[in-house]
MIKETI-550706 format. One record per residue (C-alpha): residue in one letter; x, y, z; residue number from 1. Coordinates in pm, 1 decimal, decimal comma, always signed. Example, Ala and Ser with C-alpha at 12.3 -4.5 7.8 and 13.67 -1.06 7.14 Angstrom:
BEGIN
+----+----------+----------+----------+-----+
: aa :     east :    north :       up :   i :
+----+----------+----------+----------+-----+
:  A :  +1230,0 :   -450,0 :   +780,0 :   1 :
:  S :  +1367,0 :   -106,0 :   +714,0 :   2 :
+----+----------+----------+----------+-----+
***
This chain:
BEGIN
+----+----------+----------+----------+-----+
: aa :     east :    north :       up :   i :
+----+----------+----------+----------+-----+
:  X :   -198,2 :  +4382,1 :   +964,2 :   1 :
:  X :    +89,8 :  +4170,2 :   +931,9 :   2 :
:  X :    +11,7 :  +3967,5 :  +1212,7 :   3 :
:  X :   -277,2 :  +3864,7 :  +1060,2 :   4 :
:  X :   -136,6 :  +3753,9 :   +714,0 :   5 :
:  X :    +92,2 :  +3548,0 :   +930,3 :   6 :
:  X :   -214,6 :  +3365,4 :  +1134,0 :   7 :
:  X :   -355,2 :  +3341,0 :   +826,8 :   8 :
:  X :    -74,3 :  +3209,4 :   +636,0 :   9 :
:  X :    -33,1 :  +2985,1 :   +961,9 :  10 :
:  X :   -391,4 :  +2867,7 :   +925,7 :  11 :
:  X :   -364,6 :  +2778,4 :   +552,3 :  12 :
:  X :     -3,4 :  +2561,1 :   +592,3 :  13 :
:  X :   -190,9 :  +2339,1 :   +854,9 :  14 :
:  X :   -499,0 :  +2330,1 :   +660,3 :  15 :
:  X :   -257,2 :  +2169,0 :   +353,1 :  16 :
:  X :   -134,0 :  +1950,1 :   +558,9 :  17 :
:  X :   -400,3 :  +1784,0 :   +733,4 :  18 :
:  X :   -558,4 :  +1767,6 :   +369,1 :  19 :
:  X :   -259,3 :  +1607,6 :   +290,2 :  20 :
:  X :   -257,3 :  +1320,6 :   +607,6 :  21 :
:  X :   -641,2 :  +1284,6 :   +554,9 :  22 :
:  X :   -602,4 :  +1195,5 :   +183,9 :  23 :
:  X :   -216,9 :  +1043,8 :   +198,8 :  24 :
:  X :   -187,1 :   +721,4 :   +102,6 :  25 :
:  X :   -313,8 :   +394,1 :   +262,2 :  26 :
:  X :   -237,0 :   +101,4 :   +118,5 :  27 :
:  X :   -328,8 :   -103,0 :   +409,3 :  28 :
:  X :   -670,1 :    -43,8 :   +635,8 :  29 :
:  X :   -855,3 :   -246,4 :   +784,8 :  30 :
:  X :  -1199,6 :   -216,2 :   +893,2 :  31 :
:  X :  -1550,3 :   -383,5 :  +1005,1 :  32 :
:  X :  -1287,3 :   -660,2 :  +1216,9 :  33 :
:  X :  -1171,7 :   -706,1 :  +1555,1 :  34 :
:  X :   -898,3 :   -912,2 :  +1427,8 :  35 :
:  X :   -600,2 :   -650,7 :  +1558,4 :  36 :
:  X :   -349,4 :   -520,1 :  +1306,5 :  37 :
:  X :   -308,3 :   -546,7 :   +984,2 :  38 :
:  X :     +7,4 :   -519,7 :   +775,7 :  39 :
:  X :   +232,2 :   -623,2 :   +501,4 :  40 :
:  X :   +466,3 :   -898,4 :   +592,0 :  41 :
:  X :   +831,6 :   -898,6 :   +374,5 :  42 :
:  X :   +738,9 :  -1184,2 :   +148,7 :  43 :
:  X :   +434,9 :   -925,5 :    +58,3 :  44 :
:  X :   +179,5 :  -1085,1 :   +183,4 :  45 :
:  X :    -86,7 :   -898,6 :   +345,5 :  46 :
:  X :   -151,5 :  -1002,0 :   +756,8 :  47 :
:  X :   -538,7 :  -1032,7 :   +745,6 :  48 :
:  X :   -567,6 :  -1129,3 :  +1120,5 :  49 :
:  X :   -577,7 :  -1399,3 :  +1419,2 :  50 :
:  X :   -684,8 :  -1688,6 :  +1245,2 :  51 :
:  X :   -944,4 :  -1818,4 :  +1542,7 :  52 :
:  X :  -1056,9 :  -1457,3 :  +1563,0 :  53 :
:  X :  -1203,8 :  -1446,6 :  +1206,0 :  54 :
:  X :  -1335,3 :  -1840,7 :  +1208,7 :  55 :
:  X :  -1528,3 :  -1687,7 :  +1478,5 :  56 :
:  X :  -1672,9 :  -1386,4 :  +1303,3 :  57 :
:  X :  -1712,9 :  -1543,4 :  +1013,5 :  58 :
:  X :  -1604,6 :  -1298,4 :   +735,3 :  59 :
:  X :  -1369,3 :  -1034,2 :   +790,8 :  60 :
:  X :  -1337,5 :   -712,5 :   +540,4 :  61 :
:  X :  -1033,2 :   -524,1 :   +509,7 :  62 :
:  X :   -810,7 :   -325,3 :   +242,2 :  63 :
:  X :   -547,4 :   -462,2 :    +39,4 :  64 :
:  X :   -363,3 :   -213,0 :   -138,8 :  65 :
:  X :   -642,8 :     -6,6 :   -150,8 :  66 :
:  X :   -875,0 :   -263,4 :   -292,2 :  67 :
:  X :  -1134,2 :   -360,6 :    -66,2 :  68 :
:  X :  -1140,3 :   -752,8 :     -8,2 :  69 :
:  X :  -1336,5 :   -975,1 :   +174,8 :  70 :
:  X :  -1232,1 :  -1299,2 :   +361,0 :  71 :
:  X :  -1487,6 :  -1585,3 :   +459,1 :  72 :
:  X :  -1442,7 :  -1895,4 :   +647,7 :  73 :
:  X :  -1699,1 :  -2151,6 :   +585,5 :  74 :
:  X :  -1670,8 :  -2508,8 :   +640,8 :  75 :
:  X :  -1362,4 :  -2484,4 :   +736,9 :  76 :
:  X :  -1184,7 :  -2316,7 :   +434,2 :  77 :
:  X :  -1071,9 :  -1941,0 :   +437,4 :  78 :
:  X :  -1142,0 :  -1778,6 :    +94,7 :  79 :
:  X :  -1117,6 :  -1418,0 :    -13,5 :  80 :
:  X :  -1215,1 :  -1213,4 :   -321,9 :  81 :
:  X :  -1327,0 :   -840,2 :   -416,2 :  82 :
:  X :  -1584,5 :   -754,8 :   -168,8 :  83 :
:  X :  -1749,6 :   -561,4 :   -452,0 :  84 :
:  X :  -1993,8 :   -761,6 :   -671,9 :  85 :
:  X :  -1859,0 :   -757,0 :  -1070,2 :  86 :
:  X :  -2231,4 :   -669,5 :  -1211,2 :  87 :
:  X :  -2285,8 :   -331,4 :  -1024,8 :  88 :
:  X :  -2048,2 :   -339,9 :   -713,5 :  89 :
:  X :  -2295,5 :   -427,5 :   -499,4 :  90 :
:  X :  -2166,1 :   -525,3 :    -86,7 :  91 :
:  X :  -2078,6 :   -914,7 :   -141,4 :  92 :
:  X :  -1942,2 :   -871,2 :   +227,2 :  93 :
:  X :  -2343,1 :   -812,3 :   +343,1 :  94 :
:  X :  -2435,1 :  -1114,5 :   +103,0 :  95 :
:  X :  -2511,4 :  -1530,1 :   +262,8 :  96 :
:  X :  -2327,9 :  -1817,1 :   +139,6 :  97 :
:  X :  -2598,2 :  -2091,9 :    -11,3 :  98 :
:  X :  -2467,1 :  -2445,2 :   -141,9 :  99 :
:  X :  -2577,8 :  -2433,3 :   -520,9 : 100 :
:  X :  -2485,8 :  -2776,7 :   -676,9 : 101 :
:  X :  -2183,3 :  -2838,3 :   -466,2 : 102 :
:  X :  -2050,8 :  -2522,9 :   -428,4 : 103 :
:  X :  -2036,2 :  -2259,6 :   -183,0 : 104 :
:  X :  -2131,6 :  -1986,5 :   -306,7 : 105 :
:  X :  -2168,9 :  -1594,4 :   -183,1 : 106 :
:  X :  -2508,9 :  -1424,6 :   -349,3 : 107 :
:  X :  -2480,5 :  -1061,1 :   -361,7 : 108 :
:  X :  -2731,6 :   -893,7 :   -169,1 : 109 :
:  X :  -2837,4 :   -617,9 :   -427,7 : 110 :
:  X :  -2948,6 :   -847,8 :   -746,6 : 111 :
:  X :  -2920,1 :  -1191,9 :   -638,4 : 112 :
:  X :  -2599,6 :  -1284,3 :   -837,8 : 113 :
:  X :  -2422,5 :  -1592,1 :   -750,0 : 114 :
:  X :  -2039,6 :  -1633,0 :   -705,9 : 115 :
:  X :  -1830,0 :  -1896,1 :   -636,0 : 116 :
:  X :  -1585,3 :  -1871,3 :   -322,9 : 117 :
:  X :  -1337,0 :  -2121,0 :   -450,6 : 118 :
:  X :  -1321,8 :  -1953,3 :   -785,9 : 119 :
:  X :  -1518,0 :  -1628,4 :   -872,5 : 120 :
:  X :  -1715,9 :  -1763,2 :  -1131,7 : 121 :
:  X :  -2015,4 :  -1668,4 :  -1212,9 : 122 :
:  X :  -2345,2 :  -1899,7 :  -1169,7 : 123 :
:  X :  -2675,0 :  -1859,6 :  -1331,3 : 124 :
:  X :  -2943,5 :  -2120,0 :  -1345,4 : 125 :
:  X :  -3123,0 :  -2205,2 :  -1766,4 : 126 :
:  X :  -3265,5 :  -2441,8 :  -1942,0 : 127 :
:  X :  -3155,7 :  -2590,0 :  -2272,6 : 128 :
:  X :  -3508,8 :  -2564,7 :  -2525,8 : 129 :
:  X :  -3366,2 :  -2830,2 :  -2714,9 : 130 :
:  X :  -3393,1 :  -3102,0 :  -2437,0 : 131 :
:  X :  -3750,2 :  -3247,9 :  -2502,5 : 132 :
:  X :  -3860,2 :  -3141,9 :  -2161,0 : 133 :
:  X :  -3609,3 :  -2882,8 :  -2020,6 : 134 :
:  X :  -3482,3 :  -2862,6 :  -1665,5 : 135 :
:  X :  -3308,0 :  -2603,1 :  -1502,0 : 136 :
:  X :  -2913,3 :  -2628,7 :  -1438,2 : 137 :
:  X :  -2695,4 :  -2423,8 :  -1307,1 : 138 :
:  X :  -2444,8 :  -2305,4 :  -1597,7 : 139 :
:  X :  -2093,6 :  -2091,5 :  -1562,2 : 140 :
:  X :  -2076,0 :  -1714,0 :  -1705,6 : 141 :
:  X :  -1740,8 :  -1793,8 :  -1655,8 : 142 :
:  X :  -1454,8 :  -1635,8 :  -1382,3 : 143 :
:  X :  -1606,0 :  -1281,9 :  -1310,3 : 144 :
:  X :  -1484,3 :  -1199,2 :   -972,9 : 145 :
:  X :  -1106,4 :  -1139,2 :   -843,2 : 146 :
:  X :  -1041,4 :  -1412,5 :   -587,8 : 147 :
:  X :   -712,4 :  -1353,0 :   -353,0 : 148 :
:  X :   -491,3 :  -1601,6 :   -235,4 : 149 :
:  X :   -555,1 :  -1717,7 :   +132,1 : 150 :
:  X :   -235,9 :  -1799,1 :   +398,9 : 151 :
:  X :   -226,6 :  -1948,1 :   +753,1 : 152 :
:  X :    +73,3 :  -1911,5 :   +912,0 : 153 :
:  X :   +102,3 :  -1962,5 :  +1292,5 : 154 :
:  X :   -234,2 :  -1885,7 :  +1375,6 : 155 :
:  X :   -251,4 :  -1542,7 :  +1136,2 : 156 :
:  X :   -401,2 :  -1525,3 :   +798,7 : 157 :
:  X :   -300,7 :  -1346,0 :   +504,8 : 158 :
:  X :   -386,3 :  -1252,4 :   +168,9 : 159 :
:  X :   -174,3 :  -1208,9 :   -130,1 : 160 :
:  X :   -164,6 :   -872,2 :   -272,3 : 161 :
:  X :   -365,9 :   -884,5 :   -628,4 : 162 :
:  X :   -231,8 :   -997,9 :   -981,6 : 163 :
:  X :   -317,6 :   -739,6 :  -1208,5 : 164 :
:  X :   -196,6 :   -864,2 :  -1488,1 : 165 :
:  X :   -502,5 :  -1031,6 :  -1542,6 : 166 :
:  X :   -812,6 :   -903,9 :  -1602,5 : 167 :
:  X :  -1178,3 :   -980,5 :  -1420,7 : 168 :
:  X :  -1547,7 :   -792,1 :  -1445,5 : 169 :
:  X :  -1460,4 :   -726,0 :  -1063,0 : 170 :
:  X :  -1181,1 :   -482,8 :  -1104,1 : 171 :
:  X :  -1408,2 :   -213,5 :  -1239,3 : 172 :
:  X :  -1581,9 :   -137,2 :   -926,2 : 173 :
:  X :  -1275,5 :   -233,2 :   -730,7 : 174 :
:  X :  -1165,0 :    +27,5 :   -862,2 : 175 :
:  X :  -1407,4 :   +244,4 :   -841,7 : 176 :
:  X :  -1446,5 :   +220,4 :   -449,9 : 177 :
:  X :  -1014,4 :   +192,4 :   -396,5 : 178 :
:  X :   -951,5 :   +478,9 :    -98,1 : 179 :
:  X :  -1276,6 :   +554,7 :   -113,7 : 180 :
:  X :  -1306,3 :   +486,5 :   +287,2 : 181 :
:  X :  -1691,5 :   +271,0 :   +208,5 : 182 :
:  X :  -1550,9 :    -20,3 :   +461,1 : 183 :
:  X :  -1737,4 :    +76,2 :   +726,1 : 184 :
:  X :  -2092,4 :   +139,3 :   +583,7 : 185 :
:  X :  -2361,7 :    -99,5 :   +524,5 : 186 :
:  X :  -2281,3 :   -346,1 :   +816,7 : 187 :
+----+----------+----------+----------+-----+
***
């Protein structure tokens, strides 16, 4: 009888503790990218990948402390932001990039939304009625998506880790997806 409270007991530590390694922390993953590591340099920016390997990929996605992000390169300019759309978090990573008046910009593949990759704003196309025959422009909502700071240095990339101090529509479903291991679905 004792022996089995002890296998049991046994049983039970090592079930806590791969609970606890499977759930532990992870500030830093990276996923969907055959980039090679990725880790936090001392000046705290985060080591995306090989620079050539992600021009050739195209976008990369990986996790910045915790947050998912995702980098582009497109005509020849690295940019990165929330991979998670600011209206309802839908994949920007799975979205194309279309010129729309002179800027690049990624459209998120659940409702069509429109972001900018130099600056997370927001683009939507109306019409002013008073104009005697309206057109349709493209306006600004305004900054709505969390862009990160891109780095090349000696061939690697890296992003800098986010600013929280300030606020943007994005951070609500970045954080609802942080840890939440999603990386790897929808490619």
């Amino acid at each position: 009888m004792l022996d089995l409270i002890i296998l049991s007991l046994h049983f039970f530590i090592c079930f806590l503790i791969s609970v606890a390694i499977w759930c532990g922390r992870k500030d830093v993953d990276l996923c969907s990218s055959s980039t090679g590591a990725v880790g936090m340099e001392p000046d705290g920016l985060i080591l995306i990948g090989k620079e050539d390997d992600i021009k050739k990929s195209r976008r990369v996605t990986a996790k910045v402390n915790g947050r998912e992000v995702v980098v582009f390169y497109h005509e020849g300019k690295f940019h990165a932001m929330d991979s998670r759309c600011y209206h309802e978090g839908g994949p920007l990573r799975l979205g194309e990039i279309e010129d729309i008046d002179g800027q690049a910009c990624i459209v998120c593949p659940w409702h069509k939304y429109k972001i900018t990759l130099e600056t997370g704003e927001g683009l939507y196309e109306g019409i002013n009625p008073l104009e005697p025959s309206p057109t349709p422009q493209w306006q600004s909502k305004g900054v709505k998506q969390r862009i990160h700071k891109v780095t090349i240095d000696n061939g690697n990339v890296y992003v800098s880790p986010p600013d929280l101090s300030v606020s943007f529509d994005s951070d609500y479903f970045a954080d609802k997806y942080k840890n939440s291991g999603d990386l790897a679905m929808e490619k």
